[in-house]
C-alpha positions as CSV (number, residue, x, y, z in Angstrom):
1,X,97.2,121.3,58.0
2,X,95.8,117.8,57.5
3,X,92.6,115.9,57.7
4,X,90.7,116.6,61.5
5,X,88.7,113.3,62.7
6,X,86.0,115.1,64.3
7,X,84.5,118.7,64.9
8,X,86.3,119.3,67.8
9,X,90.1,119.1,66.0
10,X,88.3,121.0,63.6
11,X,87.1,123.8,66.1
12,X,90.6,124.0,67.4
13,X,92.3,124.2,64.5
14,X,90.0,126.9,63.4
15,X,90.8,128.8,66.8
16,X,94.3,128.5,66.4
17,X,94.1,130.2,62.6
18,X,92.1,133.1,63.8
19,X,94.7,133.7,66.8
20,X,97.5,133.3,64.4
21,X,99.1,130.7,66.7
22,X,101.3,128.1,64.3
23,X,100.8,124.8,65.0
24,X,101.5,121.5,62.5
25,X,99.3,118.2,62.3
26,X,100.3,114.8,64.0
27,X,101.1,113.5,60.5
28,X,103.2,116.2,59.3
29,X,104.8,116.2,62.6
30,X,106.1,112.5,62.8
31,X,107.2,112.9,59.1
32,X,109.1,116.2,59.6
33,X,110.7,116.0,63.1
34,X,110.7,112.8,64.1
35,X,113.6,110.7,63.2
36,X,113.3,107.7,61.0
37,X,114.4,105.2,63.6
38,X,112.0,106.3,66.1
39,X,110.7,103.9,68.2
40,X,106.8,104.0,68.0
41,X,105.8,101.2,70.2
42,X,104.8,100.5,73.9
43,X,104.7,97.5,75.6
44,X,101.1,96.5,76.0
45,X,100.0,96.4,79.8
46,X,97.5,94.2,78.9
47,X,99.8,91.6,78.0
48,X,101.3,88.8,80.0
49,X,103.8,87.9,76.8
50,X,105.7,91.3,76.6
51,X,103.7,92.6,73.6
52,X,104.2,95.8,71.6
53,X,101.4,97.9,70.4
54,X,101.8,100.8,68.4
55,X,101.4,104.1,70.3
56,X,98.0,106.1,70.3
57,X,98.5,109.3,68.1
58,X,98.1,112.7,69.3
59,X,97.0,115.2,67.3
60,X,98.8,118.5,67.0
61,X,101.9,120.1,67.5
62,X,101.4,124.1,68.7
63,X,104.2,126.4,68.8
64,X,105.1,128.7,71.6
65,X,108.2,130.6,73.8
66,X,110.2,128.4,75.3
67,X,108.6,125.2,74.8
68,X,106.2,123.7,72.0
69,X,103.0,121.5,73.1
70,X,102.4,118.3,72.1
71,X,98.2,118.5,72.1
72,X,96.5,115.5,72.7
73,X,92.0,117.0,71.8
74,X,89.7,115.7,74.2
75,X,85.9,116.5,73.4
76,X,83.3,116.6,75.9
77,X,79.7,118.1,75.2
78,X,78.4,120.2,78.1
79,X,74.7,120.2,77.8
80,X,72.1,122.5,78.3
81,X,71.3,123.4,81.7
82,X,73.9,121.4,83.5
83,X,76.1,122.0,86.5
84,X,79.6,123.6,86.0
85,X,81.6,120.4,86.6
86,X,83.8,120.2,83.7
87,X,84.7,116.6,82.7
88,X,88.3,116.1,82.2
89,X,88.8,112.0,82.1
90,X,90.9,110.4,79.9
91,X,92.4,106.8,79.4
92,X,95.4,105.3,81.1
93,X,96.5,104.5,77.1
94,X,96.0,108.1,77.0
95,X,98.7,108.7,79.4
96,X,101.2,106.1,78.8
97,X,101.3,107.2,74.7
98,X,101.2,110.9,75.9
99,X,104.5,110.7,77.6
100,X,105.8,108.3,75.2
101,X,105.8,111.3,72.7
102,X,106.8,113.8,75.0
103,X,110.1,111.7,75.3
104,X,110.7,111.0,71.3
105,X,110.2,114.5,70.8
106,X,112.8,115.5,73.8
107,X,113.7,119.1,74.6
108,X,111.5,121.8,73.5
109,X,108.6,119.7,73.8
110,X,105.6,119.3,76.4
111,X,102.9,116.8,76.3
112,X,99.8,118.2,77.1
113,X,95.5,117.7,77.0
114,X,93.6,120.1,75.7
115,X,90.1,119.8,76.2
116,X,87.3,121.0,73.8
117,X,83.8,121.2,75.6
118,X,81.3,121.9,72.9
119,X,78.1,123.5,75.1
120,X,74.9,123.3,73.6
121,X,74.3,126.9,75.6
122,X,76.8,130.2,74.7
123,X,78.8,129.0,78.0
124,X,79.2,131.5,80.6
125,X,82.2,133.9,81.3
126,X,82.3,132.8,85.0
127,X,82.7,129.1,84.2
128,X,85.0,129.6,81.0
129,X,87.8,132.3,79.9
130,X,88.1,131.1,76.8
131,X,85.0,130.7,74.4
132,X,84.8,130.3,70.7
133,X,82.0,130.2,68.0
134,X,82.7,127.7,65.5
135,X,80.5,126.7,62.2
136,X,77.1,127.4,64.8
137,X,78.6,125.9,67.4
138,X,79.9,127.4,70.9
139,X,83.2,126.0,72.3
140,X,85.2,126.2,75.4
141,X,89.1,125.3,75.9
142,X,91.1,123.9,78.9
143,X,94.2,122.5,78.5
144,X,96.7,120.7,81.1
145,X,100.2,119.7,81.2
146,X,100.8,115.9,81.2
147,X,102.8,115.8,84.3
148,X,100.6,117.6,86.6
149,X,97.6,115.8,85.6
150,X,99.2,112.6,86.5
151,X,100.2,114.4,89.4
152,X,96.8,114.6,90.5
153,X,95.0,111.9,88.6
154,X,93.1,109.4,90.4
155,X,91.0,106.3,89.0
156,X,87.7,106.6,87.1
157,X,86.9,103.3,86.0
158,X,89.4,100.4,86.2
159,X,87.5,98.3,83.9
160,X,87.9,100.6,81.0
161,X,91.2,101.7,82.9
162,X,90.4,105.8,82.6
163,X,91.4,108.0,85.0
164,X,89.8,111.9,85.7
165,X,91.0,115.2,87.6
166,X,89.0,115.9,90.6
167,X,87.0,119.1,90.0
168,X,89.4,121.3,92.1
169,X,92.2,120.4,91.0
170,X,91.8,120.4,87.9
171,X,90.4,124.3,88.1
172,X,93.8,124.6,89.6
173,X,96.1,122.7,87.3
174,X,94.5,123.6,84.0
175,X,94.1,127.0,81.7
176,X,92.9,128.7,78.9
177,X,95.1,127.5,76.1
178,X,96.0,130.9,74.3
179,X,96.3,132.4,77.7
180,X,99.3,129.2,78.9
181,X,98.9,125.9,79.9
182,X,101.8,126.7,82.1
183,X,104.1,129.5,83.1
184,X,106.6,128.5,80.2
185,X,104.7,128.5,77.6
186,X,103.3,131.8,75.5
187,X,101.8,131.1,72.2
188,X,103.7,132.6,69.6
189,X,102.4,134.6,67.2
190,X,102.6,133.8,63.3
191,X,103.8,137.3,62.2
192,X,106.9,136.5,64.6
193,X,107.5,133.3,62.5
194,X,107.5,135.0,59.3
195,X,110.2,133.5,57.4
196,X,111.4,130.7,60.2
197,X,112.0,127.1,59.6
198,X,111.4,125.2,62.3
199,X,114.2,122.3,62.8
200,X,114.4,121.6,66.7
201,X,117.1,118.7,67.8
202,X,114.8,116.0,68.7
203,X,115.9,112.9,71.0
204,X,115.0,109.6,70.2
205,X,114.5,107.8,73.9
């Protein structure tokens, strides 16, 4: 399913095997449902000269009833001993090449963060529904829509231009990732794919 960059793409991919929920990798994604002729640029808003950068990647395509997820892995370490705020920031480039994709990839398809808190401590049942062991290691899994969080966004740091959920909200706009990110989607289960090939109409915008 391609080459993970880091332990925690490799913990969720892991996940995702052992709940049989299909998902393909960034690379095999762009290759196989992506048109050629896509555009895979932004304009930089760094830039006083109108310059194009290539867009930041995301990582994984999961499939699910009646929308698939475009999954952007955010890891955060929770250490030992500390309190249950839950970091969710991310960076404004994050955000921009998010919905970038969400818009190549047109109907069917949701942009989404799903963050991957490795604790250093087996993390507790009241703070997280959704725990996983992985390779020694004990994970926890949030995920988020694109469009609420910007919704409910608000600066972290402008000088590294990142933005971050407030605590409530986020408990509010996020979920477990098996259970839904949102009230559309439902993972869908491998054994109901037996035999499918996906080929969604995608939109180049």
């Amino acid at each position: 399913m391609g080459q993970s960059r880091h332990h925690y793409e490799q913990a969720l991919e892991a996940h995702l095997r052992a709940r049989r929920i299909p998902y393909i990798s960034v690379n095999e994604a762009r290759r196989t449902l992506l048109p050629p002729d896509a555009e895979l640029s932004i304009a930089d808003p760094t830039s006083e000269t109108g310059r194009r950068v290539m867009l930041k990647s995301f990582d994984f395509v999961i499939y699910g009833e009646p929308t698939n997820l475009l999954v952007d892995v955010k890891g955060r370490k929770v250490k030992a001993g500390s309190p249950g705020r839950l970091e969710s920031w991310v960076t404004q480039d994050d955000i921009e090449a998010l919905g970038r994709w969400e818009q190549l990839f047109g109907d069917g398809f949701r942009a989404a963060f799903v963050f991957i808190y490795w604790c250093e401590d087996q993390p507790a049942d009241a703070l997280f529904q959704e725990i996983f062991e992985h390779r020694g290691r004990w994970y926890a899994v949030r995920s988020v829509l694109l469009e609420p969080y910007k919704s409910e966004m608000v600066p972290r740091s402008r000088r590294w231009r990142t933005v971050n959920v407030p605590t409530a909200a986020y408990e509010r706009i996020s979920s477990p990732l098996s259970a839904s990110p949102s009230e559309e989607f439902r993972p869908t289960l491998a054994s109901e794919l037996a035999g499918t090939r996906f080929a969604p109409t995608l939109a180049a915008r």
